[in-house]
C-alpha positions as CSV (number, residue, x, y, z in Angstrom):
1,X,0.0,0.0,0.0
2,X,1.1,3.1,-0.6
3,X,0.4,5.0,2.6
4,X,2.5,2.7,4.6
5,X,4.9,2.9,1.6
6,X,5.3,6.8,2.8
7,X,5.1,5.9,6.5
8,X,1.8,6.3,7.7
9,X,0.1,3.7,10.0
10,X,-2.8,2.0,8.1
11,X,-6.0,0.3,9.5
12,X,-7.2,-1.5,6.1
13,X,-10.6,-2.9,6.0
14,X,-13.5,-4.3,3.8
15,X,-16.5,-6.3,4.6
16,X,-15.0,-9.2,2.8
17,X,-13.3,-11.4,4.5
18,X,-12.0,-13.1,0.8
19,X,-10.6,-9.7,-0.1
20,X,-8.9,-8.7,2.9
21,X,-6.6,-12.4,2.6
22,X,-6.7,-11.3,-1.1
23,X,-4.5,-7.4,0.4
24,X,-2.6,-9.4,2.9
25,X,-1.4,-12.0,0.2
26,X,-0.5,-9.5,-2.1
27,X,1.2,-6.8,0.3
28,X,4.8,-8.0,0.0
29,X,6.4,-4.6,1.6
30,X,5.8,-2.6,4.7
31,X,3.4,-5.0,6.1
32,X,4.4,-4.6,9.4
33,X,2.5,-0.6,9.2
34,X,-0.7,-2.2,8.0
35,X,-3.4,-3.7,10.3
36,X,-6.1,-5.9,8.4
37,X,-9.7,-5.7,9.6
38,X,-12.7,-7.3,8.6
39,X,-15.6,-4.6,9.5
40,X,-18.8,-3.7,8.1
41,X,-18.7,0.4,7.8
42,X,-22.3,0.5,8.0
43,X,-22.2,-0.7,11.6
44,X,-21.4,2.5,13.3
45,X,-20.7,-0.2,16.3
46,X,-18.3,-1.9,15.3
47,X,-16.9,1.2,13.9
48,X,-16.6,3.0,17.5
49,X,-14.9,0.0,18.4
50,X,-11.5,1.1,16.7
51,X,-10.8,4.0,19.0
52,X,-12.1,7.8,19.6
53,X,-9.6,10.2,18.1
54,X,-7.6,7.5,16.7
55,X,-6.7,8.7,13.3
56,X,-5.2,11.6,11.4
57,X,-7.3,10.5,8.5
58,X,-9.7,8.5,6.7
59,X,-9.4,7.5,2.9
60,X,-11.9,5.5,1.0
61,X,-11.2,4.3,-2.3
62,X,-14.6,3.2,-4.5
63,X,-15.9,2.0,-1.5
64,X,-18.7,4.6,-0.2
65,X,-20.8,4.4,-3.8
66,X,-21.4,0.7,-3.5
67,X,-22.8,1.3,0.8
68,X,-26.2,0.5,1.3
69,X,-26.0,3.1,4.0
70,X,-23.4,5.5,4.7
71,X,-25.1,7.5,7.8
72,X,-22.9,5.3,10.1
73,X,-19.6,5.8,8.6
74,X,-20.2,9.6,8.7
75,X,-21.4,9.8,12.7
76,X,-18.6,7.8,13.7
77,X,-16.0,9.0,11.7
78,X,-16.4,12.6,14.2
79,X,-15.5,10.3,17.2
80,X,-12.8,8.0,15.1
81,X,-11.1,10.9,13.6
82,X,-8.5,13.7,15.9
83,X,-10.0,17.2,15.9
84,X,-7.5,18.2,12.8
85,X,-8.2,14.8,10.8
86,X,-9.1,14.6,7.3
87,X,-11.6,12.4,5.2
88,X,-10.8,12.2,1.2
89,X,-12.4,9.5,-0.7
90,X,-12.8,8.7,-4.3
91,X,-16.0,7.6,-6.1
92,X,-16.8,7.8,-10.3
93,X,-20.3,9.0,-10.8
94,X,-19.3,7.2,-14.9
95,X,-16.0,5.2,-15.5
96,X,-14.8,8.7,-17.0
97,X,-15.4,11.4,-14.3
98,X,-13.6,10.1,-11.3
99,X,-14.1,12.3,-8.3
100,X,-12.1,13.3,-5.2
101,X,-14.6,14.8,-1.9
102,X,-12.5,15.7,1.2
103,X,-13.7,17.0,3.8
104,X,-12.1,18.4,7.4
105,X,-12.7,18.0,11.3
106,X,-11.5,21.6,12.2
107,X,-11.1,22.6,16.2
């Protein structure tokens, strides 16, 4: 990955189990920054249960299009984020517009 390539800490997860062994198998360096996690982010639960104010930021890659509900993610993500974190993710509205949202927890 290319976050823990650059030296950030990474918490990766997806709700499939089959295609977080798929990441693991094919993460040959910095594996030792990455921690795998099988979680459901529309479980706002099991969400909380990685940590108030743990991270500096959140990145989702074509993942928040294909959530049945994303309410969850965004309620936890003020409790999972520090007060300066940042959220980016990236969606395609067509296979030729991609687009990058970010948005900031500021003081």
């Amino acid at each position: 990955m290319r976050m823990a390539h650059l030296g950030a800490r990474v918490v990766a997860s997806d709700i499939s189990e089959r295609m977080i062994e798929h990441v693991k198998a094919r993460t040959t360096k910095n594996a030792g920054r990455i921690e795998y996690s099988v979680l459901d982010a529309t479980d706002e639960e099991a969400l909380t249960a990685l940590d108030e104010n743990r991270f500096d930021a959140a990145v989702y890659t074509m993942a928040i299009m294909d959530m049945s509900m994303i309410e969850p993610l965004f309620s936890s993500l003020s409790r999972l984020l520090k007060t300066m974190g940042d959220l980016s993710f990236r969606s395609c509205t067509s296979a030729s517009t991609p687009r990058i949202q970010r948005w900031s927890r500021r003081g």
